[in-house]
C-alpha positions in Angstrom: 40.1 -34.0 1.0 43.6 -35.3 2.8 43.4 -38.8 0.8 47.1 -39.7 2.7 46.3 -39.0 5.7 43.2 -41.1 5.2 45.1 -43.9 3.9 47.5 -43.7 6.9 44.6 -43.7 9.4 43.4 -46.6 7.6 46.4 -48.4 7.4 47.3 -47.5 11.1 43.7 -49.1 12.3 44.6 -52.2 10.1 48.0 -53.2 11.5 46.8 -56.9 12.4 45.9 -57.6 8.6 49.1 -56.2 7.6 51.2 -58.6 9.8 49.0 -61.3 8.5 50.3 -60.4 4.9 53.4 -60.1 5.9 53.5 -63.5 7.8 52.2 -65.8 4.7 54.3 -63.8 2.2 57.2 -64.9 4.1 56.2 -68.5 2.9 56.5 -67.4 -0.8 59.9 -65.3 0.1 61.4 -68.5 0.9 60.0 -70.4 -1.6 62.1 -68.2 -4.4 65.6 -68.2 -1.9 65.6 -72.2 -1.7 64.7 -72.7 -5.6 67.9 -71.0 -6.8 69.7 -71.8 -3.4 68.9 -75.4 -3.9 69.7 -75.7 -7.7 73.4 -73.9 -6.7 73.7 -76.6 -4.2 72.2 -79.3 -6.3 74.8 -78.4 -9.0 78.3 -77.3 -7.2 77.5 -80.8 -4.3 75.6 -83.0 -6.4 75.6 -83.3 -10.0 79.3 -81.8 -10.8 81.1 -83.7 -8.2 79.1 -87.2 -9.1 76.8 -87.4 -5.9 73.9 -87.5 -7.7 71.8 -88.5 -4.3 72.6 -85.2 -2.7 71.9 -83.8 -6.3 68.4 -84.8 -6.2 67.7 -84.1 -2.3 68.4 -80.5 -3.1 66.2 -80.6 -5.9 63.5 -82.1 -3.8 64.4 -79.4 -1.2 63.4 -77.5 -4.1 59.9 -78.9 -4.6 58.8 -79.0 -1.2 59.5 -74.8 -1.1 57.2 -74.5 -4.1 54.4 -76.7 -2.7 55.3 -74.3 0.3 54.9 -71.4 -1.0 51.6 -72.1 -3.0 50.5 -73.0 0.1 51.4 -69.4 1.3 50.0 -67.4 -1.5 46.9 -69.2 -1.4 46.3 -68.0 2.0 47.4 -64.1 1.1 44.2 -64.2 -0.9 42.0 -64.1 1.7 44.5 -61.6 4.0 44.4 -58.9 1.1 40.4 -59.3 0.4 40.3 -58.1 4.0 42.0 -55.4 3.4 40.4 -54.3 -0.2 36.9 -54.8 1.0 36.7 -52.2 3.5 38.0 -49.6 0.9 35.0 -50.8 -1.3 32.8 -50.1 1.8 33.7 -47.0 2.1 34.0 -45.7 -1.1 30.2 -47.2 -1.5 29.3 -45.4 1.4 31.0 -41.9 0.5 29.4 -42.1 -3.0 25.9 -43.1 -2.0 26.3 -39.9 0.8 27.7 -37.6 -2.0 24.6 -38.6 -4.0 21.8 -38.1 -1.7 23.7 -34.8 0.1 24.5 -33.3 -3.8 21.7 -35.1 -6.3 25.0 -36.3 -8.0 24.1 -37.3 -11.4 27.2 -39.6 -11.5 26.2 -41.8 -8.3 25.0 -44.9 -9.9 27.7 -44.6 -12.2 30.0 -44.1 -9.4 28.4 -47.1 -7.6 28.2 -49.6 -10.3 31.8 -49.2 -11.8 34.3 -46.8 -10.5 33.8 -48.5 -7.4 34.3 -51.9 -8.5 37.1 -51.0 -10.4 38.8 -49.1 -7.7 38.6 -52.3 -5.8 40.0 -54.2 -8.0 42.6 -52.1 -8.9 43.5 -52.1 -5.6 43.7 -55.9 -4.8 45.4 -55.9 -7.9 47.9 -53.7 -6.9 48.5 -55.3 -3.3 49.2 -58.5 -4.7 51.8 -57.4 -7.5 53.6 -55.1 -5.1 53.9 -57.1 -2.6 54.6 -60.1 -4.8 57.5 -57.9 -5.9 58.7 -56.6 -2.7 58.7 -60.2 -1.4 59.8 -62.4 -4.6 63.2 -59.6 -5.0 64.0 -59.7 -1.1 64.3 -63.7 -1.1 66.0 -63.5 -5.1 69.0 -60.8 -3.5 68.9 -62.7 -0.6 69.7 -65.7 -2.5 72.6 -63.9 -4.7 74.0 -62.5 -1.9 74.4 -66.2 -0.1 75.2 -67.8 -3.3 78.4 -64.8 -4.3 78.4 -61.4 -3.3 79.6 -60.5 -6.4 76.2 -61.7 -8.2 74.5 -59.1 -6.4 76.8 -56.5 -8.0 76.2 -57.9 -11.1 72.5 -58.3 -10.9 71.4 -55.4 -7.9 72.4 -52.0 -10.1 70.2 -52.8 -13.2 67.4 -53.9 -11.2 67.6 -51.1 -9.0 67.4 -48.6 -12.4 64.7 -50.1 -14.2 62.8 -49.8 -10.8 63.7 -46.4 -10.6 62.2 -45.5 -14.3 59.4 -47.0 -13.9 58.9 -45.0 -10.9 59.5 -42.2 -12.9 57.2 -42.3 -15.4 54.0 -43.5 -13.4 52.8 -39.9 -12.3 52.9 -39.2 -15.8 51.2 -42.6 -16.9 48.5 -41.6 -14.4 48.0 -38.0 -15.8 48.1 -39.3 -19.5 45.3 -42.3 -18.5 43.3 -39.8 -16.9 43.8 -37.5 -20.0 42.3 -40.4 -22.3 39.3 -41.5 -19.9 38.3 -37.8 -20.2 38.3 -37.7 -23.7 36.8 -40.9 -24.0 34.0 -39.9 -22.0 33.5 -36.7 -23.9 33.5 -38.3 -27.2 31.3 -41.0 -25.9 28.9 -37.8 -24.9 29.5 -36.2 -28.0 28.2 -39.2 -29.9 25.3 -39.8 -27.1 23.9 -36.5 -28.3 24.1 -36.9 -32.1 22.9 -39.9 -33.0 19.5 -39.9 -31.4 19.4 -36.4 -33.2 20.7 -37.1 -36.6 17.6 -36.4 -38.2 16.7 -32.7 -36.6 21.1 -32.2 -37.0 20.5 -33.0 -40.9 17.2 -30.9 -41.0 18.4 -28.0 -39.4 21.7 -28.2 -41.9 24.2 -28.4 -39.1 26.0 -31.0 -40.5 29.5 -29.5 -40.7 29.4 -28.4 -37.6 28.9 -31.1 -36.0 31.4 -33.0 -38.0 34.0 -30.3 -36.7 32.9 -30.9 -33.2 32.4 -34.6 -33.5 36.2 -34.9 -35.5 37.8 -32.3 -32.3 36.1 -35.0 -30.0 37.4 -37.8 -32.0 41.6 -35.8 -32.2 41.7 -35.3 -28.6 41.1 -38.9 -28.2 43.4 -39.7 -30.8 46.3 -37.4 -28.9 45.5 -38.4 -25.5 45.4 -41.9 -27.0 49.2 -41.1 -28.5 50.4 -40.1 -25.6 49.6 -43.0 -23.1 51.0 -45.1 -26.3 54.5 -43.0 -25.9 54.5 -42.8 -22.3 54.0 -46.6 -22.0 56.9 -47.2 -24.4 59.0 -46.4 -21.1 57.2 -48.9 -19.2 58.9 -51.8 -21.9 62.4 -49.9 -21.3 62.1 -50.7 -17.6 61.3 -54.2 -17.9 64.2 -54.6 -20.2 67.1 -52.4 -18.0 65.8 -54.0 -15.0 64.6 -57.4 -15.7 66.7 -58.6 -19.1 69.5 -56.6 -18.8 70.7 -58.7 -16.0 71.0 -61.6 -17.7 72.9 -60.2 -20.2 75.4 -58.9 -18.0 75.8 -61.9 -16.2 76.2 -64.3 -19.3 78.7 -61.0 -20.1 80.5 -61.3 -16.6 80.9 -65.2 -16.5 84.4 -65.4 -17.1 85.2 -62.8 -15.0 83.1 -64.1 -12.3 84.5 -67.7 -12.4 88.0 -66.3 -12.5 87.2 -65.0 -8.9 85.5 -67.7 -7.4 81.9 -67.7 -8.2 81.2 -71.2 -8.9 79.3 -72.8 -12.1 76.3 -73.7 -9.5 76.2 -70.6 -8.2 75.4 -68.8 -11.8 73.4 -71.2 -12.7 71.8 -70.2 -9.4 71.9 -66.8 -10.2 70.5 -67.0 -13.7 67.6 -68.7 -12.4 66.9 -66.1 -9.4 66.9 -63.4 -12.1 64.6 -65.2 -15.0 62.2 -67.5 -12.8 61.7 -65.0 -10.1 62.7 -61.3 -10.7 61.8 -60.9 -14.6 58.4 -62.2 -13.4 58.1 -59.9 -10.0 59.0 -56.8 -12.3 57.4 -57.8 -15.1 54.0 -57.8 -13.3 54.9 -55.0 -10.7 55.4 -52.8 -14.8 51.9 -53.8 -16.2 50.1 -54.4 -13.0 51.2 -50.8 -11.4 51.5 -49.4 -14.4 47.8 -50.2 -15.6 45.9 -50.5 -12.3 47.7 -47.9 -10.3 46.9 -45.4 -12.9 42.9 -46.7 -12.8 42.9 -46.6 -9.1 44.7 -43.0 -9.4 42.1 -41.8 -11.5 38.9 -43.2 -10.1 40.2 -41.8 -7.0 40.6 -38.4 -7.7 37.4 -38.7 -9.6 35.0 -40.4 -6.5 37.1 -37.5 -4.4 36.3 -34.8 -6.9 33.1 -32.7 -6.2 30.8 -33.2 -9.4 31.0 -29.4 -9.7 34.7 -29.6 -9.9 34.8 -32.1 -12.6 34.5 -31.1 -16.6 31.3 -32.0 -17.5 30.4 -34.0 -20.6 28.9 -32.2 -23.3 25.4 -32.4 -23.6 23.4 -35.2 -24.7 20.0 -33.9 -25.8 18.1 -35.5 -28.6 17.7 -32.4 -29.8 21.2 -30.8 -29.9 21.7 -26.9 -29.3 22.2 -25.4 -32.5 22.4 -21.8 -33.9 19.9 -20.1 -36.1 19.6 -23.3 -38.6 20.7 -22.4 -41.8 18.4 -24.0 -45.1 19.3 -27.6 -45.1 21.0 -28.8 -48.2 20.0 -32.4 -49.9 23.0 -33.4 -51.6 23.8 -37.1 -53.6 26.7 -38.9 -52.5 28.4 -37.5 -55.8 27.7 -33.8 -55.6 29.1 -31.3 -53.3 27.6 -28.5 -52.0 27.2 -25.6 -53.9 26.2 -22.0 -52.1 25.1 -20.3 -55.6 21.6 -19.5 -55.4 19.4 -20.6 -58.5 16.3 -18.8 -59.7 12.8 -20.4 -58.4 11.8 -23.4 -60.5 8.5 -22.8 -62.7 5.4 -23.6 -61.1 2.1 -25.0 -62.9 -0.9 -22.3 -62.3 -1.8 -22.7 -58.6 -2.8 -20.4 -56.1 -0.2 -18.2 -54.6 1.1 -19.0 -51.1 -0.5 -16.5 -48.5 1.3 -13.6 -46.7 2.6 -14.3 -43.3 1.5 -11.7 -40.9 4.6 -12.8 -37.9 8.0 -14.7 -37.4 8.0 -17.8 -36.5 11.1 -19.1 -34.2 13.2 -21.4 -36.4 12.2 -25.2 -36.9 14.5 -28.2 -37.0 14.2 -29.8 -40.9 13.7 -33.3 -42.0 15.8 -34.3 -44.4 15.0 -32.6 -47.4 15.8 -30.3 -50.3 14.5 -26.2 -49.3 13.7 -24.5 -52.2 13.9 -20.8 -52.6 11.5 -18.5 -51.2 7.3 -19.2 -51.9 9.2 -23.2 -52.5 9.4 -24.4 -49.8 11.5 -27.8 -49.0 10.3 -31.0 -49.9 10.5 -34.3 -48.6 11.9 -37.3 -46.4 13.6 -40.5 -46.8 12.4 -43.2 -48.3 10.9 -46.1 -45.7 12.8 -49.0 -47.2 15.8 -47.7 -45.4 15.4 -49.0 -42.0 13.3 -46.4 -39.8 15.0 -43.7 -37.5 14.2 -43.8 -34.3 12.2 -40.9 -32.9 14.7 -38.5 -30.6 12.8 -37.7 -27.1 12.3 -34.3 -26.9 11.9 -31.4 -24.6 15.9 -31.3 -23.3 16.1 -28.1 -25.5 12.8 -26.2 -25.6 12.2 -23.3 -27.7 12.7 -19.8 -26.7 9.3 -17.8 -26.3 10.4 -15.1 -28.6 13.1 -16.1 -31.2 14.0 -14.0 -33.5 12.3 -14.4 -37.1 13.8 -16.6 -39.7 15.4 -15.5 -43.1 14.3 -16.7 -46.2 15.3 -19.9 -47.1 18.3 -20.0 -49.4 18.1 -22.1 -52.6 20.9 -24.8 -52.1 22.1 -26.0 -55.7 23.5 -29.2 -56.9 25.3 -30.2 -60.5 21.9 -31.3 -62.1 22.8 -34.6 -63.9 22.1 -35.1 -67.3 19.2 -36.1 -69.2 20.3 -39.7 -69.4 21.9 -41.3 -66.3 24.4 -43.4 -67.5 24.2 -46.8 -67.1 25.5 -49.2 -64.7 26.3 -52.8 -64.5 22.5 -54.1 -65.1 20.8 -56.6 -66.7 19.1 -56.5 -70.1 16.0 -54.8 -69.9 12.7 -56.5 -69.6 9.4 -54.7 -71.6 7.4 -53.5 -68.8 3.7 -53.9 -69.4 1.6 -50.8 -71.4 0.0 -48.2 -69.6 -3.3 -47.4 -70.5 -6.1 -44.6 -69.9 -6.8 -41.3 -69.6 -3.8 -38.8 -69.9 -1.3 -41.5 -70.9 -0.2 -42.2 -74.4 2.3 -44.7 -75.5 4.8 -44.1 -78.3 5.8 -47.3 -80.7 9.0 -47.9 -78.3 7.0 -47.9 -74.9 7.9 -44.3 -73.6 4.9 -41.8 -72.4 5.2 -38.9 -74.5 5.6 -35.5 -72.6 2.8 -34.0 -74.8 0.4 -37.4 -73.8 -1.0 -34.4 -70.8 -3.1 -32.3 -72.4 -3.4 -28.7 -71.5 0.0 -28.8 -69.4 2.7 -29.0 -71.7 4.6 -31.8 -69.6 2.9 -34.5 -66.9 3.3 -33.8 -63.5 5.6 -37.1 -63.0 7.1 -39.0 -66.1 9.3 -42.1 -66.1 10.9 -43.4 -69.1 12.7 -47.1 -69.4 13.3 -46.4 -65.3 15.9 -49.2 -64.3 17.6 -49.5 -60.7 18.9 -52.1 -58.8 20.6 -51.8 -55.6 24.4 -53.0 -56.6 25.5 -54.3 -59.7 25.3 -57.9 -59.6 21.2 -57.6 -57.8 18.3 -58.1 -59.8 16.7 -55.2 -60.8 14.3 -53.7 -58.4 12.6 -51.8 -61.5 13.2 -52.6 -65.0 12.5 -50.2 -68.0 9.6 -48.9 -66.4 7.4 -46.2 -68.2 5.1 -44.0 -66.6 3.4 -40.8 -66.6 0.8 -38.8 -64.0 -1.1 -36.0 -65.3 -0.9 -32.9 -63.4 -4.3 -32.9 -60.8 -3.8 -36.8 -61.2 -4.8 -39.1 -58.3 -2.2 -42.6 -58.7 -2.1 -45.2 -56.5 1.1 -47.8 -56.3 -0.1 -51.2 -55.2 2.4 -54.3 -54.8 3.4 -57.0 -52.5 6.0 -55.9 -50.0 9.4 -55.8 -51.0 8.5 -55.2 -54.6 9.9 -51.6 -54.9 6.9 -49.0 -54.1 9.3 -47.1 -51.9 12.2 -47.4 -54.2 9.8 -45.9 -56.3 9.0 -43.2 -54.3 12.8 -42.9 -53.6 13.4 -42.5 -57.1 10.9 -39.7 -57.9 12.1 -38.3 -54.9 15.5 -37.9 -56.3 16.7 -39.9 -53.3 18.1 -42.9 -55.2 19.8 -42.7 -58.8 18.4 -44.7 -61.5 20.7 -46.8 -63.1 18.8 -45.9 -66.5 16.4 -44.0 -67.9 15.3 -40.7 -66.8 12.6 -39.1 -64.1 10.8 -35.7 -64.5 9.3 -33.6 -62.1 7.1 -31.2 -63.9 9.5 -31.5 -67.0 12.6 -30.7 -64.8 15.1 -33.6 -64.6 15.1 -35.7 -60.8 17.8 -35.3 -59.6 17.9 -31.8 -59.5 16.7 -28.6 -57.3 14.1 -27.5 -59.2 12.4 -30.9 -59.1 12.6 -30.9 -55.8 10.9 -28.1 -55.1 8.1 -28.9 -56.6 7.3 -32.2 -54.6 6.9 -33.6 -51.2 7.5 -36.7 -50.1 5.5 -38.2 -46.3 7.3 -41.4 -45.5 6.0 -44.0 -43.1 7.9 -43.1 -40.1 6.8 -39.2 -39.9 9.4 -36.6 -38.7 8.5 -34.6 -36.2 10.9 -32.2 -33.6 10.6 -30.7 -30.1 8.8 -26.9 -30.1 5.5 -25.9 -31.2 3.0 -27.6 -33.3 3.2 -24.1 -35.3 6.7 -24.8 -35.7 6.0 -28.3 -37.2 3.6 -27.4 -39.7 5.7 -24.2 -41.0 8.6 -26.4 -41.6 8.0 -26.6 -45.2 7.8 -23.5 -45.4 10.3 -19.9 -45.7 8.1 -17.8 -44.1 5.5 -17.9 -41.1 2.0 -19.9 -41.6 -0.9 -17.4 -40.7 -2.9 -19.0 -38.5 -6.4 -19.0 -40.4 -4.6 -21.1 -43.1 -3.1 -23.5 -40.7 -6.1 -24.0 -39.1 -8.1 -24.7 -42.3 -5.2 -27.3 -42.9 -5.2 -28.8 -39.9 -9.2 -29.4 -40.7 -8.8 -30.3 -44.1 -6.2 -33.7 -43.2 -8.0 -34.2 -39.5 -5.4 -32.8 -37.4 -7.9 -30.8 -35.6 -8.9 -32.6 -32.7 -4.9 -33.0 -32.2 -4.4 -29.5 -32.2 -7.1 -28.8 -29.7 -5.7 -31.3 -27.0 -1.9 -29.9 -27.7 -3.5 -26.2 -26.8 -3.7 -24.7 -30.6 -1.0 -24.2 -32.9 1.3 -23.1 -30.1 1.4 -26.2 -28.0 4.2 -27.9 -27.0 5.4 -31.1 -29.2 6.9 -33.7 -27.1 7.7 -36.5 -30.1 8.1 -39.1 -27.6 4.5 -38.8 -26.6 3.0 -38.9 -29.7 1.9 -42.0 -31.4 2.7 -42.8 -34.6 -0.6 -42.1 -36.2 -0.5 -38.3 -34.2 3.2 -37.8 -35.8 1.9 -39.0 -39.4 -1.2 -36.4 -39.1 1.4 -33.6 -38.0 3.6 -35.1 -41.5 0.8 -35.0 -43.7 -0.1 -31.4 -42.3 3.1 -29.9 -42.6 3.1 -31.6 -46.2 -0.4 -30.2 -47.2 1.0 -26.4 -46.3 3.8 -27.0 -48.4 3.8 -25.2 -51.7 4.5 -28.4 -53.8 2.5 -29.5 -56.1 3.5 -33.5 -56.2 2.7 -34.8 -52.7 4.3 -38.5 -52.2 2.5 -40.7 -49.9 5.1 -43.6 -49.5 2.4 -45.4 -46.4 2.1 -42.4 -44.9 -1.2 -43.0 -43.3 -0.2 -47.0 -42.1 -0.6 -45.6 -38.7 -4.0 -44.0 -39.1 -7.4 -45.6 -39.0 -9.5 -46.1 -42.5 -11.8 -42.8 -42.1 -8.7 -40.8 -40.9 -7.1 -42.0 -44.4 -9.5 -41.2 -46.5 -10.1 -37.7 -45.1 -6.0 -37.2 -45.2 -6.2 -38.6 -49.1 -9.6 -36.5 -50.1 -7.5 -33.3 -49.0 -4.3 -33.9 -50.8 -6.3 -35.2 -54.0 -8.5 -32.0 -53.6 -5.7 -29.5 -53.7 -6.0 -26.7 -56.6 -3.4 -27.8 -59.2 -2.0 -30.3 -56.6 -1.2 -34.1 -58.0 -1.0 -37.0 -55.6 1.0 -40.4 -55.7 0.0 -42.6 -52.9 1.7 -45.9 -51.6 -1.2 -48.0 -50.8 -1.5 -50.3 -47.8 -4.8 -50.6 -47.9 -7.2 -51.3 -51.2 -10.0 -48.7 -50.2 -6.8 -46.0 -50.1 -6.3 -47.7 -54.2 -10.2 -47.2 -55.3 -9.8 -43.4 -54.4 -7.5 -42.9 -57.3 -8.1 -42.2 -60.7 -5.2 -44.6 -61.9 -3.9 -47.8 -59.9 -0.1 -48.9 -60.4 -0.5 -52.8 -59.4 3.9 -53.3 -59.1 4.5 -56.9 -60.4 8.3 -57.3 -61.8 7.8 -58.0 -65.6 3.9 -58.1 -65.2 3.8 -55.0 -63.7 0.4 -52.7 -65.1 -1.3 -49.8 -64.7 -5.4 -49.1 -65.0 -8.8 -48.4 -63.3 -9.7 -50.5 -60.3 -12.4 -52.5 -62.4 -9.8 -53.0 -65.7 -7.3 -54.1 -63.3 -9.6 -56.7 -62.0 -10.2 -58.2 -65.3 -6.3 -58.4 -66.4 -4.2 -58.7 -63.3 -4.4 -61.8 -61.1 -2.1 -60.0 -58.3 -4.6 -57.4 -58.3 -7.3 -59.8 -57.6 -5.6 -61.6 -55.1 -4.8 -57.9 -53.1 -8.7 -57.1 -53.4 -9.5 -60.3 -51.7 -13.1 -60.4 -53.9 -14.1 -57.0 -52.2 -16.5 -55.5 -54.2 -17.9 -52.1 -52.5 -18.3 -49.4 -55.2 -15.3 -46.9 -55.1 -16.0 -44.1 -52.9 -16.5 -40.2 -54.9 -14.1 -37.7 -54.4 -15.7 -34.1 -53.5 -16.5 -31.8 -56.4 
């Protein structure tokens, strides 16, 4: 595109606006010559020779040339918007064509800012530059009537800091352009990772996209460097051309007086250069310097075919990633370790079936994978504040990936039997826990040989503490608990009382601050407790692909497709799976609602070889009879033992045991023992009284 010839032919058809300009600039050109014309005047006729009447006149002279040239500049307003909004016409006009002829995705964009800012750049830039071009011809002007020699003084200065500033603004331009780019790409780089932080953390691509995300964030920080150094030059041009001459006439004055120049006439002079051209260049530096490089830029981008530009990186919620290697769940103090450990034990279960195909690889929640035939267990707690769920279908699946390798066993330092303690208060006695499988020692803990037949419970807490800094109270406060293995608990409580932290604990999500947690008599935190349990959150995770590849994510190796489907009945995803197409429908998240992602959750979670599920609310979203179906299931596993966070009190009669969470009164029982000794209990059951529903067999 021939953008000068343009601008001449525009120019060229706009001659009368330009004369208009011209014509009300000349008011402002002869406001600056009679200001320091007048105060020579005022000084070498007036003051100095004691005719303080003529003194004043030329001071008033002086005035009326200001109110004059206001006057002047006030008008040039309107002259230069009738120049500058035809440009914005046309540009509209050129963009709007571009994006109808090309399906431009940048057109609105283009519209609703370059646009605008290329107009205002523009006006902008006419009023600066022609501010300077007029306020410097009536300032030399002025010298040149006041002493000839002031112009020598005060021309060659000017004349070189106008020269490097000329100098550096292709440069400037290149530099600002530089920096816009990389903005935008960083800006792109960040539009496609945070709405996908949760399938980037599942799929275990964090480090590499913190090396793209840092490369992103060091271009900026270069291109950023360089517009920094390149504008240094802008200050040295302002100072040679705008300060510089008042140096050098303070320097010159007794030369200059010794040949001729009067004291009014520097005085004069002095002013011409610090009320009119340090101004003039001063905004001409920043104005040009700044605008002209926007107007350069936005230019050559509005000009620019969108196939000729870079294009920003992609911003899918789903970003493109390699063949996802095992995630790894790591604490804040432990780095990760690539050692592969030996499987964890496993209480007698049944053993996971053969898969008879490859499945194409599935993005990961958050969680810890487990070796092979242990699959990776569970999400974050829901007391953090929910993820959002990414849209999907921006990367779809390929119809025949290649099958996935086993899932490595990450490792992390296992901490030791006793977390040490924190800044905490003194521990309060947390109430006995009574019943079936649960024995208490004299000092309050539950004894690893209280679960008989198993050796160790399936979850045991003893003298639990944690609070969420060091000076808060105590979420949980020498808390002692134990769940036989096959047991059925549910955690009751008002809100905010701690039921997720709990879940977070067990989890090995959050640290105690004391006591210890086991998992199947393996210390939490700690691979090998992780493997062995599961944890559904409120706000399920689910990615873009096939419902196949949802429900496999637990696990190393392909789901065969009779024991998916028995799943899928046994939780109540069936009638889901039918309108998706069958196991190898396409999952669109964002059309799901949250009770259809929480089915697809506690599906996935039911395929899952661990024998601890965690229910931290994770059937909020579904309807009482989908809930107890989803609960019968997980309670109903062989050698499976199920901890649900209960929302509702019918989801608390299922269980065997009922955690009612109630700081220092905090108890545990059977639904009718609880009635009888716990008033918060009472007040949650709201006098319902229907008899608790049988689990089958």
């Amino acid at each position: 595109m021939d953008t000068r010839g343009q601008a001449r032919r525009f120019v060229r058809a706009r001659w009368r606006v330009l004369v208009r300009l011209g014509a009300w600039s000349v008011l402002e050109a002869g406001q600056t010559f009679v200001v320091g014309y007048a105060l020579a005047r005022a000084l070498d006729t007036g003051f100095l020779t004691g005719d303080a009447r003529a003194g004043l006149l030329w001071l008033g002279a002086a005035g009326l040339a200001v109110a004059v040239g206001a006057y002047g500049t006030g008008r040039v307003y309107g002259v230069v918007a009738a120049l500058v909004e035809p440009v914005r016409d046309r540009l509209a006009t050129a963009v709007v064509a571009r994006g109808v002829r090309e399906a431009d995705p940048g057109t609105l964009s283009g519209l609703t800012q370059q646009v605008e800012i290329a107009r205002d750049a523009l006006a902008g830039l006419v009023m600066v530059s022609r501010s300077f071009v007029i306020t410097s011809a009536g300032a030399l002007i002025g010298l040149f009537s006041l002493a000839p020699l002031l112009l020598a003084v005060v021309l060659p200065p000017l004349l070189a800091g106008v020269t490097l500033f000329a100098a550096t603004l292709g440069p400037l331009a290149r530099r600002q352009e530089a920096f816009l780019a990389a903005d935008e790409a960083l800006a792109g780089e960040l539009g496609a990772v945070c709405p996908g932080l949760r399938d980037i953390t599942s799929a275990g691509a964090e480090a590499r996209v913190t090396v793209d995300t840092g490369e992103r964030i060091d271009a900026e920080l270069g291109a950023a460097r360089a517009l920094a150094r390149w504008s240094v030059a802008r200050v040295a041009a302002l100072a040679v051309g705008g300060q510089s001459p008042v140096v050098l006439l303070l320097a010159a004055t007794p030369w200059l007086l010794g040949h001729g120049v009067t004291p009014g006439a520097l005085v004069g002079a002095l002013a011409y250069v610090t009320q009119s051209l340090l101004p003039a260049l001063h905004n001409l530096v920043h104005g040009l310097g700044t605008g002209g490089s926007r107007l350069t830029v936005v230019l050559r981008r509005l000009a620019t075919p969108p196939a000729e530009q870079t294009p920003p990186p992609p911003t899918p919620a789903e970003p493109a990633l390699p063949q996802p290697a095992p995630a790894q769940h790591l604490t804040p103090e432990q780095p990760p370790d690539t050692r592969p450990l030996p499987p964890p034990p496993l209480p007698p279960q049944p053993p996971p079936p053969q898969p008879p195909a490859p499945h194409p690889p599935a993005r990961q929640p958050t969680t810890t994978p487990p070796p092979a035939g242990h699959p990776p267990i569970g999400q974050p707690p829901t007391e953090n504040p929910p993820i959002s769920q990414p849209p999907a279908g921006t990367r779809p699946a390929p119809p025949s990936p290649a099958p996935q390798p086993p899932a490595r066993q990450p490792t992390t330092t296992p901490p030791p039997a006793e977390n040490p303690p924190v800044a905490q208060s003194p521990a309060r006695p947390s109430a006995g826990l009574r019943g079936a499988g649960v024995r208490l020692s004299a000092a309050g803990r539950v004894g690893a040989d209280a679960v008989p037949g198993s050796g160790a419970p399936a979850l045991a807490l003893a003298s639990v503490a944690f609070a969420y800094g060091p000076a808060s109270e105590p979420v949980l406060d020498g808390l002692d608990l134990a769940v036989p293995v096959g047991g059925h608990l549910a955690v009751v409580g008002p809100s905010g009382i701690g039921k997720s932290t709990l879940t977070g604990l067990v989890a090995g999500l959050l640290r105690p601050v004391r006591g210890t947690i086991r998992v199947y008599g393996h210390a939490v935190p700690a691979p090998a407790a992780a493997a062995l349990r599961v944890l559904i959150p409120q706000e399920a995770y689910v990615h873009g692909g096939t419902l196949a590849e949802n429900l496999a994510l637990f696990r190393p190796d392909p789901v065969p497709e009779a024991e998916l489907l028995a799943a899928a009945e046994a939780v109540g995803l069936t009638p889901l799976l039918r309108t998706l197409g069958g196991p190898g429908g396409r999952v669109e998240p964002a059309a799901l609602s949250a009770g259809e992602r929480q089915l697809i959750a506690l599906t996935r979670a039911y395929l899952s070889a661990a024998p601890l599920a965690l229910l931290d609310e994770a059937t909020c979203h579904l309807d009482p009879q989908a809930e107890a179906r989803a609960e019968r299931a997980f309670a109903a596993r062989p050698g499976g033992t199920l901890v649900v966070v209960a929302h509702r009190i019918s989801s608390a009669r299922r269980a065997d045991r009922i955690l009612v969470m109630d700081g220092p009164r905090t108890s545990c029982g059977a639904h009718e023992e609880l009635l009888r000794t716990s008033a918060l209990y009472r007040n949650l059951v709201g006098g319902w009284a229907t008899p608790r529903a049988p689990l089958p067999g």
